[in-house]
VEXFI-136827 format. One record per residue (C-alpha): residue number from 1; residue in three letters; x, y, z. Coordinates in nm, 2 decimals, decimal comma. Layout:
N
> seq_type_c1_c2_c3
> NUM_ALA_X_Y_Z
...
end
This chain:
456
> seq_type_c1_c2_c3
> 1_UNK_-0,44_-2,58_4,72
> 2_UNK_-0,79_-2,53_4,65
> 3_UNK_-0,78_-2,33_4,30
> 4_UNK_-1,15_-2,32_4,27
> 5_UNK_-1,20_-2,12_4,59
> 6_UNK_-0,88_-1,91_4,51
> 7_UNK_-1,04_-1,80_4,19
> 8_UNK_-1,36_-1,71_4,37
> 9_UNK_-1,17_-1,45_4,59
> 10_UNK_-1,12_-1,21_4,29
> 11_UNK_-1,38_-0,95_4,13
> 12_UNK_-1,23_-0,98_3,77
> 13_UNK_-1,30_-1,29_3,54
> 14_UNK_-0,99_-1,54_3,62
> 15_UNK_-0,87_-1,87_3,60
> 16_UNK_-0,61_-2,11_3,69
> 17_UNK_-0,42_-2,25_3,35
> 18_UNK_-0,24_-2,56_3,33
> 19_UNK_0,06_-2,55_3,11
> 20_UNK_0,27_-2,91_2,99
> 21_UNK_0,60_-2,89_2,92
> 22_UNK_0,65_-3,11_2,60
> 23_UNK_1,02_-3,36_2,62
> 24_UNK_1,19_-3,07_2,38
> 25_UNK_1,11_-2,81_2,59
> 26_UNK_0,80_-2,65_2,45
> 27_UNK_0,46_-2,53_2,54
> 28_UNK_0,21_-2,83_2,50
> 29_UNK_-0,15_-2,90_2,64
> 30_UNK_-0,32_-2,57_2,75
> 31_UNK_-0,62_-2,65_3,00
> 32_UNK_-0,80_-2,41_3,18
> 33_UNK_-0,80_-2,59_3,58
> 34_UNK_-1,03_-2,39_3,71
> 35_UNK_-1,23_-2,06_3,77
> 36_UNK_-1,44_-1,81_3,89
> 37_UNK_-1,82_-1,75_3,83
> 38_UNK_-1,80_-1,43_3,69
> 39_UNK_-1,52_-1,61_3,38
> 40_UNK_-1,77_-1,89_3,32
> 41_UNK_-2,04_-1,60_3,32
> 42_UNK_-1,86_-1,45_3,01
> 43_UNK_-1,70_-1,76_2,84
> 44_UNK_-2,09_-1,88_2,83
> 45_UNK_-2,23_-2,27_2,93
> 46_UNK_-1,96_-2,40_2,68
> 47_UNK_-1,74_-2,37_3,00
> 48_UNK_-1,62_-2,69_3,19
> 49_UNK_-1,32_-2,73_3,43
> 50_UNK_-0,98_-2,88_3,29
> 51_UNK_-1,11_-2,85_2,94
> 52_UNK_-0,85_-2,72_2,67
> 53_UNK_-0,88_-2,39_2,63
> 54_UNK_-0,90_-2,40_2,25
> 55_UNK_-1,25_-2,58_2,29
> 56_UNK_-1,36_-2,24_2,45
> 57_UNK_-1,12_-1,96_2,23
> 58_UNK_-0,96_-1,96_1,89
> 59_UNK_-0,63_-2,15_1,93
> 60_UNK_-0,34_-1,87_2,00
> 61_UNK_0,00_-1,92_2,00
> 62_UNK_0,13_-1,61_2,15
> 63_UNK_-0,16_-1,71_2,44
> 64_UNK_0,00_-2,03_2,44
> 65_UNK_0,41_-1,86_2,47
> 66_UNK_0,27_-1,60_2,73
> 67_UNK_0,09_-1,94_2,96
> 68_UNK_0,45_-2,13_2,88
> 69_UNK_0,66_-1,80_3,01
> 70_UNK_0,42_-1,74_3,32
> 71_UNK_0,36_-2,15_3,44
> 72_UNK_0,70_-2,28_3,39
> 73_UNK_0,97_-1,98_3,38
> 74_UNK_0,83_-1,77_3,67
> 75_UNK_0,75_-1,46_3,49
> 76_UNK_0,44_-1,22_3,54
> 77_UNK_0,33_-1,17_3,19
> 78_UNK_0,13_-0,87_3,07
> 79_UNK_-0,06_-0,80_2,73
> 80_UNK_-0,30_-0,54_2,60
> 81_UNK_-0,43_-0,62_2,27
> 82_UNK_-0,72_-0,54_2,06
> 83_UNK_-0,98_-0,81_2,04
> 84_UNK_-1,16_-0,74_1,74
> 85_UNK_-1,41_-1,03_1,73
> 86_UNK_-1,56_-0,87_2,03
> 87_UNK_-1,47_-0,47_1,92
> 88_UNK_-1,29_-0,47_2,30
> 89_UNK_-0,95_-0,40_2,43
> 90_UNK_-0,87_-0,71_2,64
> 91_UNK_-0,63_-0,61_2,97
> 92_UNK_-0,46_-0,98_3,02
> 93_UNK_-0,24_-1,07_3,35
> 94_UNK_-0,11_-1,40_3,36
> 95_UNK_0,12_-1,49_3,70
> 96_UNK_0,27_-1,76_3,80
> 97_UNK_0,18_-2,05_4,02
> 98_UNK_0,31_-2,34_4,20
> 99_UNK_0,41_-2,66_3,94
> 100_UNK_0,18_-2,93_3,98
> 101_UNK_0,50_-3,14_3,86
> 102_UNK_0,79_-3,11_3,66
> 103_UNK_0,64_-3,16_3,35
> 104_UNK_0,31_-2,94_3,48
> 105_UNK_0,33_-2,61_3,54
> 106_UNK_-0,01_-2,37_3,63
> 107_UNK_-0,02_-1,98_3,64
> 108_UNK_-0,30_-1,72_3,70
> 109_UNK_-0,49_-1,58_3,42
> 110_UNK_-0,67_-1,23_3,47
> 111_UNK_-0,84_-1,02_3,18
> 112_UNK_-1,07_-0,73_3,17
> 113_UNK_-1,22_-0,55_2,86
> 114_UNK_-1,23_-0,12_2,77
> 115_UNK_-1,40_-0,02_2,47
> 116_UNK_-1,14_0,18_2,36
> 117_UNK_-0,75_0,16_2,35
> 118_UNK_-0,64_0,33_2,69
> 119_UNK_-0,29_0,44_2,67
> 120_UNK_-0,18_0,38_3,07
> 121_UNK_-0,23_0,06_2,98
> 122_UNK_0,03_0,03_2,74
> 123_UNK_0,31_0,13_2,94
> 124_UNK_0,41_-0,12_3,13
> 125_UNK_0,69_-0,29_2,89
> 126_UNK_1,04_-0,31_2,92
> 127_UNK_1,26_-0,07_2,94
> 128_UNK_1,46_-0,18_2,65
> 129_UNK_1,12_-0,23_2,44
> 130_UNK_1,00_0,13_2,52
> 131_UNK_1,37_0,26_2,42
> 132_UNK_1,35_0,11_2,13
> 133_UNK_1,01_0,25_2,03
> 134_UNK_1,10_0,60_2,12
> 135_UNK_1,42_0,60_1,90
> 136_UNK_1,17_0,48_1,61
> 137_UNK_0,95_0,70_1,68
> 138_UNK_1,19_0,97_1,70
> 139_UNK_1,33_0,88_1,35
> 140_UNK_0,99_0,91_1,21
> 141_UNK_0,93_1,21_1,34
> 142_UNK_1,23_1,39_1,28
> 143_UNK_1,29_1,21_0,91
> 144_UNK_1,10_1,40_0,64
> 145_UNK_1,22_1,13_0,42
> 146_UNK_0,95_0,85_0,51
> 147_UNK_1,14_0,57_0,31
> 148_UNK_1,45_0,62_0,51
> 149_UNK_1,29_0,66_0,85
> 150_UNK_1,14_0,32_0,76
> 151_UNK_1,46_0,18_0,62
> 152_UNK_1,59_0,27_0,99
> 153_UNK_1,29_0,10_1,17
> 154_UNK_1,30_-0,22_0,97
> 155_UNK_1,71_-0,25_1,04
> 156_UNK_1,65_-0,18_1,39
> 157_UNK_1,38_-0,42_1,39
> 158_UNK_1,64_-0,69_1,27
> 159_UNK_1,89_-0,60_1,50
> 160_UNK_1,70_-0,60_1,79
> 161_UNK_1,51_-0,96_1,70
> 162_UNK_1,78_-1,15_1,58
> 163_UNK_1,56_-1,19_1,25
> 164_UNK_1,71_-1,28_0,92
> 165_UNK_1,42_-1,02_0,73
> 166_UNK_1,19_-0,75_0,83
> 167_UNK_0,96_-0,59_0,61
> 168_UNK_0,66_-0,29_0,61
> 169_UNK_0,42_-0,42_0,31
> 170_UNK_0,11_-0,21_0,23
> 171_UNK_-0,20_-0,37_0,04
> 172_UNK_-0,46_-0,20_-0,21
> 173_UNK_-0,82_-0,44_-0,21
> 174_UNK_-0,89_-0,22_-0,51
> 175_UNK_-0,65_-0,24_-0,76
> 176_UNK_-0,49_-0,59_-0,59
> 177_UNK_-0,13_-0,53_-0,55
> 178_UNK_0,09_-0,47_-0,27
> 179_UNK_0,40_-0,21_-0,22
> 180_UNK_0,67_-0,25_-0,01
> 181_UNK_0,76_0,00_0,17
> 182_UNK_1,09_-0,11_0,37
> 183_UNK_1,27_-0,44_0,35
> 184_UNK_1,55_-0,50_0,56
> 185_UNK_1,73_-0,86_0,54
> 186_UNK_2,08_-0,98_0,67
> 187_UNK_2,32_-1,33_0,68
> 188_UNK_2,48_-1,44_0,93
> 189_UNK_2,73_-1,19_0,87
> 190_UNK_2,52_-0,87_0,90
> 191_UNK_2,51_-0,83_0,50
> 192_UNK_2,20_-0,73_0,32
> 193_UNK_2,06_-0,89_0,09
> 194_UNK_1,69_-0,90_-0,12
> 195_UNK_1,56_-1,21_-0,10
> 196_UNK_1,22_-1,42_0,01
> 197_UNK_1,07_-1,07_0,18
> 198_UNK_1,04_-0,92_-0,21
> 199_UNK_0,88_-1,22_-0,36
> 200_UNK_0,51_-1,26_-0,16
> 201_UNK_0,22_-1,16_-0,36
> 202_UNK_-0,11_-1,01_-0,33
> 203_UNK_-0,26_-1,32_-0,34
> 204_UNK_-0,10_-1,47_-0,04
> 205_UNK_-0,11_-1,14_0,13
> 206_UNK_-0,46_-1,10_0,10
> 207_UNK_-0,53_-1,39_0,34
> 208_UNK_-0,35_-1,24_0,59
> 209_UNK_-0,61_-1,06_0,78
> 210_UNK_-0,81_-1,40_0,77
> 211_UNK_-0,53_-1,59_0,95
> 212_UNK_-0,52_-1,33_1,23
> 213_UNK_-0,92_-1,34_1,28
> 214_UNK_-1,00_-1,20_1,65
> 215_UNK_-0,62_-1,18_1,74
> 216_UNK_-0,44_-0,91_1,63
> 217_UNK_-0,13_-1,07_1,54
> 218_UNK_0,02_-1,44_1,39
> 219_UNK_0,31_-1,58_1,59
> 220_UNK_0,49_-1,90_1,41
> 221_UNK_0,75_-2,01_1,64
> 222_UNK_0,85_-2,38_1,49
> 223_UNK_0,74_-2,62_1,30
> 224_UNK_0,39_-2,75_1,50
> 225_UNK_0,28_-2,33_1,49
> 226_UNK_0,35_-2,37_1,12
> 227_UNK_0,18_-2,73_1,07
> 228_UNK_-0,16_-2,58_1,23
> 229_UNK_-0,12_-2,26_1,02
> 230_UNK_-0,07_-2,53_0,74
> 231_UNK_-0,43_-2,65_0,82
> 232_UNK_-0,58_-2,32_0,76
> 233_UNK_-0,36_-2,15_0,49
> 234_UNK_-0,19_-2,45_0,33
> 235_UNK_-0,06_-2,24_0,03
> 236_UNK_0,08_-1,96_0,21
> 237_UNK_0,28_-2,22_0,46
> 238_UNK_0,40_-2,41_0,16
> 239_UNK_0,53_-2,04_0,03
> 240_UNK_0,70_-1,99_0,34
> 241_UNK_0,87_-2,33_0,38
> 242_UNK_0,95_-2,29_-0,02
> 243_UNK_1,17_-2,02_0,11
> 244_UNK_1,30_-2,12_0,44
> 245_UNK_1,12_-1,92_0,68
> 246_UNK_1,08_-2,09_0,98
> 247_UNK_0,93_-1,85_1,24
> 248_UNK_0,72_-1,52_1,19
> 249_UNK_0,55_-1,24_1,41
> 250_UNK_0,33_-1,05_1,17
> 251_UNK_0,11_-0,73_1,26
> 252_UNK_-0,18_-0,56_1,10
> 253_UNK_-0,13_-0,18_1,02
> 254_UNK_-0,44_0,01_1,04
> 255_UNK_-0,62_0,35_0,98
> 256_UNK_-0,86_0,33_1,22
> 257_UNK_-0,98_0,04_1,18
> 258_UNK_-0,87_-0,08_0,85
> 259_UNK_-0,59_-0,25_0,77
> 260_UNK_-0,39_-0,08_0,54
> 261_UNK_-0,06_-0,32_0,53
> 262_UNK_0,15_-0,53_0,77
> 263_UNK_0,49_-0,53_0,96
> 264_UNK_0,68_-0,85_0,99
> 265_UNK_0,98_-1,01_1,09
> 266_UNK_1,11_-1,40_0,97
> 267_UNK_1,34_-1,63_1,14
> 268_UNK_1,38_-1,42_1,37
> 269_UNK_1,55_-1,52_1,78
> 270_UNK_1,21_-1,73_1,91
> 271_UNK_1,35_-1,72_2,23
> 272_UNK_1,30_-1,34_2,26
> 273_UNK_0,91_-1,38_2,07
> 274_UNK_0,76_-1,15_2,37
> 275_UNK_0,99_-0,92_2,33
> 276_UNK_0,98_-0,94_1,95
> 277_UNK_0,62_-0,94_1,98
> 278_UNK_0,63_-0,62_2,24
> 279_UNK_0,77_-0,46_2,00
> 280_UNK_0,69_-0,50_1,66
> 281_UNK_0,29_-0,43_1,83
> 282_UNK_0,40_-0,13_1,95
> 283_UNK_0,56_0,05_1,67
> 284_UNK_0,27_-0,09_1,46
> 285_UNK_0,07_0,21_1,61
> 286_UNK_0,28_0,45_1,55
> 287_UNK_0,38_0,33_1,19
> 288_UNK_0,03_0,31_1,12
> 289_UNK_-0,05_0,65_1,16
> 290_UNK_0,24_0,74_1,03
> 291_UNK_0,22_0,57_0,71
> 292_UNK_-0,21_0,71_0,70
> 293_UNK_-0,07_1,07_0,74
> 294_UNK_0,17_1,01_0,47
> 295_UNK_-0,11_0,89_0,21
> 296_UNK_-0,30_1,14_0,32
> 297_UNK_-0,10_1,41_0,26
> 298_UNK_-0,02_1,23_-0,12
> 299_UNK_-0,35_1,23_-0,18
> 300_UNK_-0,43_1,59_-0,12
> 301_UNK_-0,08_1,69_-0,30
> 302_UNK_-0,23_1,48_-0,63
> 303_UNK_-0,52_1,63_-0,59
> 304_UNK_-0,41_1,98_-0,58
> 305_UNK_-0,21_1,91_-0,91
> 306_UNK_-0,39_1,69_-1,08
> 307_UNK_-0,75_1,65_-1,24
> 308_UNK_-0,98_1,40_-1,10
> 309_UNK_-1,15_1,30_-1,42
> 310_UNK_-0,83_1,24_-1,70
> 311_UNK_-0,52_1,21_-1,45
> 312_UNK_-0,35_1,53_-1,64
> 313_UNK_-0,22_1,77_-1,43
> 314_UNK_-0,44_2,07_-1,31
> 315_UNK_-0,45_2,46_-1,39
> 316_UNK_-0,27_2,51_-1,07
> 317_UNK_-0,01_2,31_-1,16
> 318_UNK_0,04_2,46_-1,51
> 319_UNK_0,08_2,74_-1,37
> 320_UNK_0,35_2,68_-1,14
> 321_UNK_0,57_2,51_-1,42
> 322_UNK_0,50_2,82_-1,63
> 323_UNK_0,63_3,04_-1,32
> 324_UNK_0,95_2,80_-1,31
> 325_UNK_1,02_2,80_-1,69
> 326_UNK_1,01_3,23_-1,69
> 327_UNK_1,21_3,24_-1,36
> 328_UNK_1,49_3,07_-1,52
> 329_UNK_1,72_3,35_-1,74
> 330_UNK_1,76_3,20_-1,99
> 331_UNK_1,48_2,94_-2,00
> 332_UNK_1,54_2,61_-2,15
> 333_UNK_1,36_2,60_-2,47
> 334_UNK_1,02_2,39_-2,48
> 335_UNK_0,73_2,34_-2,69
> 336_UNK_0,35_2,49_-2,60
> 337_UNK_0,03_2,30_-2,76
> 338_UNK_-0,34_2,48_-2,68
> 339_UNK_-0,62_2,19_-2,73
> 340_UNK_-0,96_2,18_-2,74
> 341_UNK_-1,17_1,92_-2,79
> 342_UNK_-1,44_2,03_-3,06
> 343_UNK_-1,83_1,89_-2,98
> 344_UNK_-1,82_1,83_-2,66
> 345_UNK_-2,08_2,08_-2,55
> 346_UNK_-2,32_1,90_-2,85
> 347_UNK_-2,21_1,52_-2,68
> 348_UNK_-2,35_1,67_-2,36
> 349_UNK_-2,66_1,82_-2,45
> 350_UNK_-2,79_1,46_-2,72
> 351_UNK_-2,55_1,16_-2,53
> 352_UNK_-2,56_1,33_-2,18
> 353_UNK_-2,24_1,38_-1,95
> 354_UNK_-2,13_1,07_-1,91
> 355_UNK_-2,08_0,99_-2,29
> 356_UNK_-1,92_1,40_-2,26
> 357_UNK_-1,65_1,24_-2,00
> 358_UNK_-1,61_0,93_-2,21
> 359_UNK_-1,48_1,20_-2,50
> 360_UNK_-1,25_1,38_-2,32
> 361_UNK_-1,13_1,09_-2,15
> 362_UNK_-1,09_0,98_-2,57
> 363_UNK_-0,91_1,28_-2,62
> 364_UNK_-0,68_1,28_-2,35
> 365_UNK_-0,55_0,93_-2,41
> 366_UNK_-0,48_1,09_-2,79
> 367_UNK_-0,28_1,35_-2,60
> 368_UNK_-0,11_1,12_-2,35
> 369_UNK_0,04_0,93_-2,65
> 370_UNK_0,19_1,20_-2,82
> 371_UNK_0,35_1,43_-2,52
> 372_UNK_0,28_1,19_-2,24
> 373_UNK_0,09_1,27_-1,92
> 374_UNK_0,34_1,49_-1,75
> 375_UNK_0,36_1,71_-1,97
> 376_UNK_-0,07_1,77_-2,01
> 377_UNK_-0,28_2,02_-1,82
> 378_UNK_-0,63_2,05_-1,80
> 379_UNK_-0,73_2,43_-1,83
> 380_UNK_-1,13_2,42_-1,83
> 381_UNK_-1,37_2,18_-1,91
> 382_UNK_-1,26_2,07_-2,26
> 383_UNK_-0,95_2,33_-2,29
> 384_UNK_-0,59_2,13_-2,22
> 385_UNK_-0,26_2,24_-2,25
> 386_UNK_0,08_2,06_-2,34
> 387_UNK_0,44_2,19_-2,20
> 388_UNK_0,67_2,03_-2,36
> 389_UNK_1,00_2,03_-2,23
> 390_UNK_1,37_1,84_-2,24
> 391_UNK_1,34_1,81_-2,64
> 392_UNK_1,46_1,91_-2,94
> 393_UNK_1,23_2,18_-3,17
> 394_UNK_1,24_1,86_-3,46
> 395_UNK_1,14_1,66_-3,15
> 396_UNK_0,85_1,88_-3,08
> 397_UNK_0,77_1,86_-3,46
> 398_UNK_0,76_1,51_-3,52
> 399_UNK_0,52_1,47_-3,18
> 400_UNK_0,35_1,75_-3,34
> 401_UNK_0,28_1,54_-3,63
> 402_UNK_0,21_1,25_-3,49
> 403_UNK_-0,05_1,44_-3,30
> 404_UNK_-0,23_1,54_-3,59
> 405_UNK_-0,27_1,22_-3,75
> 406_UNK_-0,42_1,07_-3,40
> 407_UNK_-0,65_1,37_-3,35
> 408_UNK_-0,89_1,31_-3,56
> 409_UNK_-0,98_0,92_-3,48
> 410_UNK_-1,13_1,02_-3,19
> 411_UNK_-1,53_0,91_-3,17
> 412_UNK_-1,80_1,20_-3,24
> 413_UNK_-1,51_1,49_-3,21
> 414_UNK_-1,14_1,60_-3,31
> 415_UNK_-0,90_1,83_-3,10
> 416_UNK_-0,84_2,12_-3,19
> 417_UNK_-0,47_2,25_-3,17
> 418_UNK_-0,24_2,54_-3,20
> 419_UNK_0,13_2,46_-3,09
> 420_UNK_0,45_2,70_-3,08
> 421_UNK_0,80_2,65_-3,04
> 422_UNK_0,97_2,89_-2,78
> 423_UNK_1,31_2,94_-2,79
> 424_UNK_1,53_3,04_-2,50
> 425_UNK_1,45_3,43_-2,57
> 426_UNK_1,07_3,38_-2,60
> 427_UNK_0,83_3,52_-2,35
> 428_UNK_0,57_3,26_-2,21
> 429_UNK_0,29_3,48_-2,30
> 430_UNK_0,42_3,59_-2,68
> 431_UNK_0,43_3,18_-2,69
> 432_UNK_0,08_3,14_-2,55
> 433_UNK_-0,07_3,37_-2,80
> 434_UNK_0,10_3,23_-3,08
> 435_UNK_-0,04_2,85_-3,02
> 436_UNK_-0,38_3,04_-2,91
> 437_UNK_-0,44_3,17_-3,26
> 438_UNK_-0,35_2,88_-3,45
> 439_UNK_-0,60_2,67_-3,24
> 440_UNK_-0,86_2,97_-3,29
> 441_UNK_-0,82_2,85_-3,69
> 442_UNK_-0,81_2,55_-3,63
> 443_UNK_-1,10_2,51_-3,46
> 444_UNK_-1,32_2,78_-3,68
> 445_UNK_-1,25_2,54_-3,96
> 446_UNK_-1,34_2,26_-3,81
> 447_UNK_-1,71_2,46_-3,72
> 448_UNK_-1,70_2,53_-4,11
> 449_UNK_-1,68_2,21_-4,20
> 450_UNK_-1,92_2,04_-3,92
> 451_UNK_-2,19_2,38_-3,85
> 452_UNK_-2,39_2,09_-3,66
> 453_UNK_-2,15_2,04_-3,39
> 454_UNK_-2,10_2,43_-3,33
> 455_UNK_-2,19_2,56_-2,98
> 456_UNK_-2,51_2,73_-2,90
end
């Protein structure tokens, strides 16, 4: 057959691969046979017939399993990836051809490009795949409990891939560390267990979006995928291997276009890798946004009860434990200290604002120490508050005291305080007003005894 003037019949860029079947039964040399003008238009003059494909693309191993699947086991492949090298979609179609020979297999190769993700073109997978994906999705939805939704997707992940581990891992550039989110790993008899998924470290993880460069995934099927990962990432391979992980389908997930963490599965069934693949690309999407939308919404929730500056909680949220403590009939009993931190308004006006923040951020820690950071709450700009609560009144005294000795190291200023102990019949205002006037002393003799750091 002539391929060359097969490929010219079609108005999309195309090619005829070649695909060897290696003695064990596994993909081997990828060539691109031929093609048409408008493929060699956009692969560029590097372009020659029956060249390996790798000389013109990154090397790919899911390319190379989707080429294997379509040229020597009859099957029309379809993919619709992101190809961030090139900020494109890619549309791929790969069918098969007649064998050259039994060792030789060829198939069709068809791609086109969107700027943007198109969802139509995402629908054609399995049936099984896309059942899968809406029971996840359904989960996620319906779960307001985001750790077990993700519990459920990881063990359905495992169930459906055969895989011996499958884990949601989130990374943080800033402060280098990683969380995991979900870990789900079985034996051979269906037991969980923690092991190798619980142990990889920023370090290692942090290469990860590296290794999957203009692709949008890793696939390790055997040992060749992991010796020519092994050439790129040596340490990370050797970290693997350490802990017997023998195959791998890993997948970025984003918001927008960061990537915010990955979802992976190990030793999983290679024999189902499209499927796998399928998949775990799929729910990546939707975990993705789900997992953003969840930040998100933690990150507005600390901000509306917390202060930006310190880390102490906010005025709002004082004033919501206050509302909790005088619903309850009787209250528990709890210990109430008014702070201020004397000079600051002098800091600001000589040292400027910054040295002002550095004081209060002096002060705090003092607080932190003695009544920890739960109990703190920042009610104007150098005014705090400490609820103290789940202790004993010679509890309360003796943080009380230890207060009072810390106070006064701080640089350039001292606290003052006024604290009261409330028992179960006390009125959260009577309580208020009682530490209030003992800070009021407190503080008009430390004015007496430093007039220069008064405010004007």
């Amino acid at each position: 057959m002539d391929y060359q003037a097969f490929t010219d019949t079609f108005t999309v860029p195309c090619c005829v691969m070649e695909v060897v079947k290696n003695p064990d039964g596994t993909c081997g040399k990828v060539t691109i046979h031929r093609s048409n003008a408008i493929y060699k238009e956009v692969m560029g003059p590097a372009y020659y017939d029956d060249m390996p494909y790798e000389e013109l693309v990154p090397k790919d191993n899911k390319f190379e399993d989707f080429c294997f699947r379509a040229a020597h086991e009859n099957r029309r492949m379809h993919a619709y990836v992101e190809t961030r090298g090139l900020n494109t979609w890619t549309d791929q179609q790969l069918l098969p051809l007649e064998k050259k020979d039994e060792t030789t297999g060829r198939c069709l190769f068809l791609f086109e490009f969107t700027r943007e993700a198109e969802t139509d073109r995402m629908a054609e997978v399995s049936r099984e795949t896309a059942q899968a994906v809406i029971c996840c999705c359904i989960s996620l939805v319906r779960d307001e409990n985001l750790k077990k939704s993700l519990d459920r997707v990881t063990s359905d992940i495992c169930d459906i891939a055969d895989a011996l581990s499958c884990r949601i891992i989130l990374i943080d550039h800033k402060k280098k560390k990683t969380e995991t989110l979900s870990c789900c790993s079985v034996d051979e008899k269906g037991k969980r267990f923690s092991g190798y998924m619980n142990e990889v470290d920023y370090e290692i993880v942090s290469t990860w979006e590296r290794m999957i460069g203009v692709s949008n995934d890793v696939i390790l099927k055997n040992d060749r995928d992991m010796d020519e990962m092994a050439k790129r990432n040596p340490e990370w391979v050797n970290d693997m291997r350490a802990h017997g992980v023998k195959s791998l389908v890993l997948i970025p997930l984003k918001r927008g276009k960061t990537v915010i963490g990955y979802l992976y599965a190990i030793n999983y069934n290679i024999a189902k890798t499209v499927e796998v693949k399928e998949l775990i690309e799929l729910l990546s999407f939707f975990l993705g946004m789900e997992i953003s939308n969840h930040q998100l919404r933690e990150e507005l929730e600390y901000r509306n009860n917390h202060d930006t500056l310190t880390g102490v909680k906010s005025r709002a949220a004082m004033k919501r434990a206050m509302k909790k403590i005088e619903k309850q009939k009787p209250h528990q009993p709890f210990g109430l200290v008014n702070m201020d931190v004397n000079g600051l308004k002098t800091v600001n006006d000589s040292l400027g604002h910054d040295c002002g923040d550095r004081l209060i951020l002096d002060s705090v820690a003092v607080m932190k120490e003695c009544f920890g950071a739960d109990s703190i709450y920042r009610v104007g700009g150098d005014e705090f508050l400490a609820l103290v609560t789940d202790c004993t009144k010679e509890e309360f005294e003796e943080k009380m005291r230890r207060f009072n000795e810390l106070k006064t190291d701080v640089t350039n200023a001292s606290i003052s305080a006024g604290c009261h102990w409330a028992d179960e019949t006390t009125d959260m205002q009577e309580a208020i007003r009682h530490a209030d006037q003992v800070m009021y002393t407190d503080k008009q003799n430390y004015y007496r005894t430093h007039p220069d750091r008064r405010r004007s």
